[in-house]
C-alpha positions in Angstrom: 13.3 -62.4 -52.5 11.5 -60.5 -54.9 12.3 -56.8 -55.7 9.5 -54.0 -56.4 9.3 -50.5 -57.1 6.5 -49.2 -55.5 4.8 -45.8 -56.3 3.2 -44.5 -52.6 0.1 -43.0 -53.4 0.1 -39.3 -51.4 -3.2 -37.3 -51.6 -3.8 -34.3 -53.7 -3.0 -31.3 -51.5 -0.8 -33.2 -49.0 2.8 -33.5 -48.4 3.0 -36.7 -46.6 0.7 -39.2 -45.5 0.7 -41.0 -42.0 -1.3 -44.1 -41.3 -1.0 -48.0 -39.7 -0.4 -50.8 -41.8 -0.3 -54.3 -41.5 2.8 -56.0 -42.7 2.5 -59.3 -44.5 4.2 -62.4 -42.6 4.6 -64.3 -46.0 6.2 -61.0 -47.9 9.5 -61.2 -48.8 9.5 -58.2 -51.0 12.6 -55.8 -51.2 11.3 -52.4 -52.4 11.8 -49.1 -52.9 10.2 -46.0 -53.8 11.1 -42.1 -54.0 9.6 -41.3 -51.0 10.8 -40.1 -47.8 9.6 -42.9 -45.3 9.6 -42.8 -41.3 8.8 -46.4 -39.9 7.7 -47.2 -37.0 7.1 -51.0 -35.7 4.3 -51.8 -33.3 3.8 -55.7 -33.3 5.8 -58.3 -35.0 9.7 -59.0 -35.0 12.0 -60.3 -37.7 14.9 -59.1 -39.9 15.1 -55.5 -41.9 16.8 -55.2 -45.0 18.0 -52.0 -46.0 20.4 -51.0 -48.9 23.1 -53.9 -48.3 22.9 -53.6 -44.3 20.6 -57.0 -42.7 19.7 -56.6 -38.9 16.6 -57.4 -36.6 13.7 -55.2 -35.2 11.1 -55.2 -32.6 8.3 -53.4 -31.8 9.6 -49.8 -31.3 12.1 -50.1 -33.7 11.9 -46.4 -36.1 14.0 -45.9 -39.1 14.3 -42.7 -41.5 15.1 -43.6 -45.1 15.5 -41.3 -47.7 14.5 -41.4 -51.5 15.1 -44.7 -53.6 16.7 -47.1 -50.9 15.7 -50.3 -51.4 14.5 -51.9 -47.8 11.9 -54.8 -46.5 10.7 -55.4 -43.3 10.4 -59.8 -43.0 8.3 -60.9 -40.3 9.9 -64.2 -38.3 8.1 -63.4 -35.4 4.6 -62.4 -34.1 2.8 -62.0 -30.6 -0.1 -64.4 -30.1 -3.0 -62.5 -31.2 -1.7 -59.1 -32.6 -0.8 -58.5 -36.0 2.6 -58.1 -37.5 1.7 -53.8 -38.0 4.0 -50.7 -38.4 2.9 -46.6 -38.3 4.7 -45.4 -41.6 5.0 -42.0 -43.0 5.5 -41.3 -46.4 7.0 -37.8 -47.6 7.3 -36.4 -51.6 10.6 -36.6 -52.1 11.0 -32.9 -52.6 9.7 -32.1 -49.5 13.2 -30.5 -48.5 13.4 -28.3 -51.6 10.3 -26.3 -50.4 10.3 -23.3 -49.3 9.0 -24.1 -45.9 12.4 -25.9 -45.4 14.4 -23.3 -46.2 14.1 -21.4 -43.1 16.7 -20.9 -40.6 14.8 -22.8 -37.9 14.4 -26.0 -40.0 17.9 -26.0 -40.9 18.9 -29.0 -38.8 15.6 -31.0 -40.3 17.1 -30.6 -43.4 20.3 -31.6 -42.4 18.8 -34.8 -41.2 16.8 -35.7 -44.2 19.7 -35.4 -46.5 21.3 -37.5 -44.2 18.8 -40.1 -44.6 19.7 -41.4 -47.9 21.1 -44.9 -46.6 19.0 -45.0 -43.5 18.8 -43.7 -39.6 18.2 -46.0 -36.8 17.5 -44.5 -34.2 17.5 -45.9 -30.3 16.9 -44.8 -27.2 14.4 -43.8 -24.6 12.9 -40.9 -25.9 11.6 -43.2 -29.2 8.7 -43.1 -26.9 7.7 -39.7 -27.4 8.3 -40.3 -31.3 6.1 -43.2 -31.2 2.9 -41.3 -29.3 3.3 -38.2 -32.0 3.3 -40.6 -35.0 0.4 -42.7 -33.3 -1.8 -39.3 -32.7 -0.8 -38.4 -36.9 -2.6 -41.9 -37.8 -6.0 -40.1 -37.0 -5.3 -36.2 -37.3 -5.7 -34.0 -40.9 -4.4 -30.7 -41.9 -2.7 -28.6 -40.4 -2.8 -30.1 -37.1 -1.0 -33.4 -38.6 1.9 -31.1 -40.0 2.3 -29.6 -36.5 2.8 -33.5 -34.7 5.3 -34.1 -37.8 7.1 -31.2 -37.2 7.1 -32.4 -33.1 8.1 -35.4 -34.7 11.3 -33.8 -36.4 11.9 -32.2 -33.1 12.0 -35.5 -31.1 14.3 -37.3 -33.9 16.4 -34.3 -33.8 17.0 -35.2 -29.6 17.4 -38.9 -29.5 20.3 -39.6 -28.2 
């Protein structure tokens, strides 16, 4: 496998970016960046690599990583017709040291992003709810985009 450090390209004026991509079945690239990243799968199956932990996924499966962990995504396995894809949300990687996160209200989103910095798989049902806001973020700007993510923080925040 082939190792790359990737630099994720976030718009002028944003804080994070939201938005599908297709994963490659004949990638076997390990990467990393300093980004915050929130992944979601919605087609494709196959092994995740993150750090020195190797498991599977399937569609629904949503990790948190923090800055600099290395991680890949290999595809073994796709439906007939539908695309290998993931939603994925990039974040600067001082997003936490803003003063927007340094309220009392956001204290326990903080807590979970510096948490993140091997990885956070997270199961269960409510992943649903997750999945929906991230989906809506794909198409939405502004201010209305930071709202979902924020909706999003709350639903991570109550997986059980």
């Amino acid at each position: 496998m082939e190792f790359v450090y990737e630099k994720i390209f976030v718009p002028h004026k944003h804080s994070f970016i939201t938005r599908r991509l297709k994963m490659d079945p004949h990638s076997e690239k390990i990467h990393s960046h300093k980004n915050y990243e929130l992944n979601l799968i919605t087609a494709g199956s196959g092994r995740r690599i993150i750090g020195n932990h190797i498991s599977s996924y399937t569609p629904g499966d949503l990790v948190l990583l923090g800055p600099n962990i290395s991680h890949c995504w290999e595809v073994l396995e796709t439906e007939p017709g539908k695309e290998p894809e993931c939603v994925v949300t990039h974040f600067y990687e001082n997003i936490i040291s803003s003063d927007f996160f340094n309220i009392p209200e956001l204290e326990e989103v903080y807590n979970l992003l510096q948490h993140a910095d091997s990885g956070i798989h997270f199961k269960g049902p409510k992943i649903a709810k997750v999945a929906a806001t991230l989906e809506r973020m794909v198409t939405l700007k502004g201010l209305e985009r930071y709202i979902e993510l924020l909706k999003v923080f709350n639903h991570l925040l109550k997986i059980e």
